[in-house]
C-alpha positions in Angstrom: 0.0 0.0 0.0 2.7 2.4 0.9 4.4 1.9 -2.5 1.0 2.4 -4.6 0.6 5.6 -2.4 3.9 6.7 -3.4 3.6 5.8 -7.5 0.0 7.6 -7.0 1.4 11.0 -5.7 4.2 10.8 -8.3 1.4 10.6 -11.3 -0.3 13.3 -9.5 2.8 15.4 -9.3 3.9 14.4 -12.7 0.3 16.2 -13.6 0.5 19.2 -12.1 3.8 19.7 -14.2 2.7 19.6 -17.2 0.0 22.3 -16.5 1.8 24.9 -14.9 3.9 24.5 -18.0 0.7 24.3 -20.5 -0.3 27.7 -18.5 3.2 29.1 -19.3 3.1 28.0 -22.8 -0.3 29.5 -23.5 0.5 33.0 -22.2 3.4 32.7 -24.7 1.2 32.0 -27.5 -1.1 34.5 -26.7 2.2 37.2 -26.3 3.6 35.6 -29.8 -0.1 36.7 -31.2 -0.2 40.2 -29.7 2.9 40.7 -31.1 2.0 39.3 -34.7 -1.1 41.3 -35.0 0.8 44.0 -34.3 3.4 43.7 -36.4 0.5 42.9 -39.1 -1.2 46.5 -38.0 2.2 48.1 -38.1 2.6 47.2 -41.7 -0.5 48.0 -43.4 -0.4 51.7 -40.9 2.5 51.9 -43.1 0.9 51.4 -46.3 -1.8 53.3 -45.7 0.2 56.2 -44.4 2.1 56.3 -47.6 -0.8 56.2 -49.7 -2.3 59.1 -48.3 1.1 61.3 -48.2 1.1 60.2 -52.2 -2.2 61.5 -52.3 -1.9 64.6 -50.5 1.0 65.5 -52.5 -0.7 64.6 -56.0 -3.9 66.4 -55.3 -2.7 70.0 -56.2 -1.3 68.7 -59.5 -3.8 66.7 -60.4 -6.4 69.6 -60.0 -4.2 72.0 -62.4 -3.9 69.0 -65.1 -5.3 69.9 -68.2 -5.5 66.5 -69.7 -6.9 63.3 -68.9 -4.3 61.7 -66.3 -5.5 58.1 -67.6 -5.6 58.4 -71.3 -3.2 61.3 -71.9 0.5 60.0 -73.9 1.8 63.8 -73.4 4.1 64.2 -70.5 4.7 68.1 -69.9 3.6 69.0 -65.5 6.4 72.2 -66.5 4.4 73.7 -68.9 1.6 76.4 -68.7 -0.6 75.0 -68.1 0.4 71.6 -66.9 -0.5 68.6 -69.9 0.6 64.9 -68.3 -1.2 61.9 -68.2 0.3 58.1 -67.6 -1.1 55.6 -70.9 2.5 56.2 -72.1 4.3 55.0 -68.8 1.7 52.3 -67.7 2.2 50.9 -71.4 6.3 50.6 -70.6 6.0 49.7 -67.6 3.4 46.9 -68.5 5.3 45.8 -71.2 9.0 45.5 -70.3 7.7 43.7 -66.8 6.3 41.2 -69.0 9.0 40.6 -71.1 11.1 40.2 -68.4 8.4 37.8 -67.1 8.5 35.6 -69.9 11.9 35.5 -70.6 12.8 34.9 -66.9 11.1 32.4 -65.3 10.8 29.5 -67.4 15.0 29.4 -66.7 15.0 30.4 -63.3 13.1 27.5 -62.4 15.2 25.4 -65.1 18.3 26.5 -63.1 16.3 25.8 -59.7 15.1 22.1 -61.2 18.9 21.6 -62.2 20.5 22.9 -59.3 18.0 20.8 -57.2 17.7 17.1 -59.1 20.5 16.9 -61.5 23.7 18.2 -60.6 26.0 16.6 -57.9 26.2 17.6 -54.8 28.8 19.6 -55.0 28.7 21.3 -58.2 25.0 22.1 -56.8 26.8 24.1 -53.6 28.8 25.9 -56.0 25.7 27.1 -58.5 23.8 27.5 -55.6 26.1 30.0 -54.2 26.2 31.7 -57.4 22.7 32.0 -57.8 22.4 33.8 -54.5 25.8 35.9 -55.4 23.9 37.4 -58.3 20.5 38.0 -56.5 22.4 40.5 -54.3 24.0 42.4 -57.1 22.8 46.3 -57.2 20.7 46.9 -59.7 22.8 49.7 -61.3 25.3 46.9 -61.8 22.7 45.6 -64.5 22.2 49.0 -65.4 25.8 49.7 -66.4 25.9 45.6 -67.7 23.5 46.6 -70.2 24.3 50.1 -71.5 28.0 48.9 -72.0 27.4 45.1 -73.4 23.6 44.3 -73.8 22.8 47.7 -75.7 25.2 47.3 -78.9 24.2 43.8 -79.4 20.7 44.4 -79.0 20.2 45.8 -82.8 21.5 42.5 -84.7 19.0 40.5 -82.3 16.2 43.0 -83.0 16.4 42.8 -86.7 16.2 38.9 -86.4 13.2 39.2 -84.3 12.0 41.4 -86.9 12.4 39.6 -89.9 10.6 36.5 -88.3 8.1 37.7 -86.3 7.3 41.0 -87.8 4.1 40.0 -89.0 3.1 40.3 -85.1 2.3 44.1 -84.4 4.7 44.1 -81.1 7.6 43.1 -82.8 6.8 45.2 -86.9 7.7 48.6 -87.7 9.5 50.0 -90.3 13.0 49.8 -88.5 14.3 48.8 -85.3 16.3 50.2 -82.7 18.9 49.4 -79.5 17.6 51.6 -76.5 14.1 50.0 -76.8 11.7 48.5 -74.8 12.1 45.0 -75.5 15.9 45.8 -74.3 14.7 47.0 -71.2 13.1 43.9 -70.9 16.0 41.4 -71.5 17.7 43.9 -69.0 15.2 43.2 -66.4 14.7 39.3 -67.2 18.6 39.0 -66.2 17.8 41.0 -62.9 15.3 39.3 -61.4 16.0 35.7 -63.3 18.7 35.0 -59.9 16.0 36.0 -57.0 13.4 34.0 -58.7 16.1 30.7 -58.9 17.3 31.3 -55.3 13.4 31.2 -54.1 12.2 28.4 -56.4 15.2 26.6 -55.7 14.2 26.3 -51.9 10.5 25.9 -52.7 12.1 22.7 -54.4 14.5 21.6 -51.6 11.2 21.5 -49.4 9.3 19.0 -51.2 8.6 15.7 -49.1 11.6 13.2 -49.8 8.8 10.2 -49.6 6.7 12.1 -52.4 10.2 11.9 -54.7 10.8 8.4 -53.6 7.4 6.9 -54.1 7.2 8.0 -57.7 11.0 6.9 -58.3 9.9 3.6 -56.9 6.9 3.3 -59.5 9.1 3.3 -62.2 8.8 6.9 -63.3 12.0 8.6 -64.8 13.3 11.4 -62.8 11.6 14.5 -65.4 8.2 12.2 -64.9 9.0 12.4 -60.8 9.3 16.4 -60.9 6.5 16.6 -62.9 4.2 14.5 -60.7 5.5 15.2 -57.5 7.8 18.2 -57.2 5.8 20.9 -59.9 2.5 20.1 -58.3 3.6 21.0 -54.7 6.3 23.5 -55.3 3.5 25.6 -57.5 2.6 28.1 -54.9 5.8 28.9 -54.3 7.1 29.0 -57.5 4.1 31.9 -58.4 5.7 33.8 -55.0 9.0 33.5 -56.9 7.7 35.2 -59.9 5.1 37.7 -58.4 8.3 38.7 -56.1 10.5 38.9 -59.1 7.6 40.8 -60.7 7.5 43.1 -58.5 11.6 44.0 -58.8 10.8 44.3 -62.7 7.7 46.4 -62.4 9.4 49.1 -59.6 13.3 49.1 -61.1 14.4 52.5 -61.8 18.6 53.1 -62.5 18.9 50.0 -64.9 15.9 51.2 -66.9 17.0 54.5 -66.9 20.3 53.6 -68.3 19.0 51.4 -71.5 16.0 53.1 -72.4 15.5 56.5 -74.5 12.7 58.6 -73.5 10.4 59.3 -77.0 7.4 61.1 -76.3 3.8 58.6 -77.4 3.0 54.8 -77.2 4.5 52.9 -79.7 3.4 49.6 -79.9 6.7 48.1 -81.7 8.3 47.1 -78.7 11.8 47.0 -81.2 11.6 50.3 -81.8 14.0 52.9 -79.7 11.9 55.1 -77.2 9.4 54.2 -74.2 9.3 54.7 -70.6 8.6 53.5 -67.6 6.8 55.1 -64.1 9.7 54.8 -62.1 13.0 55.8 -64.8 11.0 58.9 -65.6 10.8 59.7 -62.1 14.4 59.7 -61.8 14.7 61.4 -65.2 12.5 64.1 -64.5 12.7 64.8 -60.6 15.4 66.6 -60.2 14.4 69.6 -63.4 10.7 69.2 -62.0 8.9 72.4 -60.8 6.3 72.2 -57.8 3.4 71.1 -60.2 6.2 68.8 -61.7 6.5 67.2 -58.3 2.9 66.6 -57.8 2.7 65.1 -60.8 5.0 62.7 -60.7 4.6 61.5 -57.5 0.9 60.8 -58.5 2.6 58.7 -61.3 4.5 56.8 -58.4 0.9 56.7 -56.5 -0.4 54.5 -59.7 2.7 52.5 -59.6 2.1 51.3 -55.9 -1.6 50.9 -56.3 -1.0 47.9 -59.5 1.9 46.6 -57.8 -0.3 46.2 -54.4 -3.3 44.8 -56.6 -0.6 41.8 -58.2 0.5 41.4 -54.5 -2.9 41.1 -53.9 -3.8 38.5 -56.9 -0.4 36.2 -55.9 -1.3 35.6 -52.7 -4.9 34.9 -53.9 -3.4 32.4 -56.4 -1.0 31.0 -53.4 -4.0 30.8 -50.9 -5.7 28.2 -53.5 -2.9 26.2 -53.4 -2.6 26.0 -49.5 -5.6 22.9 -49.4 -3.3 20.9 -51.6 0.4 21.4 -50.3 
């Protein structure tokens, strides 16, 4: 009897324990959520703090615009009185993000796929470290890359475009040029093609090792594994990469500055020398700007963080689907 007394105090002891640490632990999580939450408040007072100093700051100049701040090509806040609207730089910077886009990720995750499955271990640690090297690299680095290489090579490969593919309105027109959009593009593809390898590439590294052995164990060759088991749970993270490298593209400023050649109107002929972009004709035109000139183009940069919050917004609308099935 003494002995079951003693084994029975021990269990009770041995519960008490645990509670007073269950009590501990959930006054942590509760800190851990107070602090989240307010981390999550902090950032969007933020955000909504610099919307409404952009809008503040706009209002006067968009009140003494003379033309239609949507549709309007012309880009003149100096004049008297003030003609500017944004079609022109909405069109760039649509269009050279999307380039960039399409010419980037399908080899960033190549390079991630390679790095990740293919190459040995140690020839993967070395690529790796590469990869991540060039993700850290200023973007005036690019800039100066492209002006002083990219640019004079840029004509030869525009003509070829041209004389293949100049049946297609983007890439016609009656001659082509090197400071174009389309080389702002290729520009920006190289720039964000390292971030959006780094990110995929760990996206990759975190899919279940079970999930790669089953399929290997079904017979399926090692492209029919990352089809059927890496792709398919990497996907969410693999659209972060790009919206994130997206984003780099759509708000780059030196390198585009650099390449392109400001022309006044949309052209469509993406080969063609001339465009611009919201954020190079910021830093083209801020430091010459009058007040009105100010205004104005900070309600250019006001446009620029509303669509780059709305694709934030539709990214993490596309990741949330995904959530259920990773």
């Amino acid at each position: 009897m003494t002995s079951e007394t003693g084994v029975q105090a021990q269990a009770r002891a041995a519960e008490r324990r645990p509670m007073r640490d269950l009590g501990t632990g959930r006054f942590g999580d509760k800190l851990f959520e107070w602090a989240a939450r307010g981390s999550g408040l902090l950032v969007l007072g933020i955000m909504a703090a610099i919307a409404i100093f952009l809008i503040w700051k706009a209002i006067p100049a968009l009140r003494a615009n003379e033309a239609n701040f949507f549709t309007a090509e012309t880009w003149d806040p100096n004049a008297t009185p003030p003609k500017f609207g944004i079609a022109q730089l909405a069109f760039g910077t649509v269009m050279s993000s999307l380039i960039a886009m399409l010419i980037a990720t399908p080899v960033a995750i190549g390079i991630a796929l390679f790095i990740s499955f293919y190459s040995s271990r140690k020839v993967a640690s070395g690529l790796g470290y590469v990869v991540d090297l060039l993700a850290a690299v200023p973007s005036i680095v690019y800039g100066l890359w492209g002006v002083s290489v990219l640019v004079p090579h840029m004509e030869g490969i525009s003509k070829a475009i041209n004389a293949v593919l100049g049946w297609i309105p983007l890439f016609g027109g009656d001659g082509v040029g090197k400071a174009s959009i389309f080389t702002a593009g290729v520009v920006l593809a190289i720039m964000i093609l390292p971030i959006i390898s780094s990110i995929s590439r760990e996206v990759f590294l975190q899919v279940p090792r079970a999930n790669v052995e089953a399929a290997l164990a079904l017979g399926a060759t090692r492209w029919e594994t990352i089809r059927l088991a890496v792709l398919p749970y990497g996907r969410s993270g693999m659209i972060g990469a790009a919206m994130l490298g997206l984003g780099r593209a759509m708000g780059e400023t030196i390198a585009v500055a650099l390449v392109l050649t400001f022309v006044p109107g949309i052209n469509i002929h993406i080969l063609q020398d001339g465009g611009a972009t919201f954020a190079s004709n910021i830093a083209n035109s801020f430091s010459e700007a009058s007040e009105t000139g100010r205004g104005a183009l900070i309600a250019s940069g006001l446009v620029l963080f509303v669509i780059t919050l709305l694709i934030n917004m539709a990214a993490r609308a596309v990741v949330a689907r995904r959530k259920e099935f990773v």
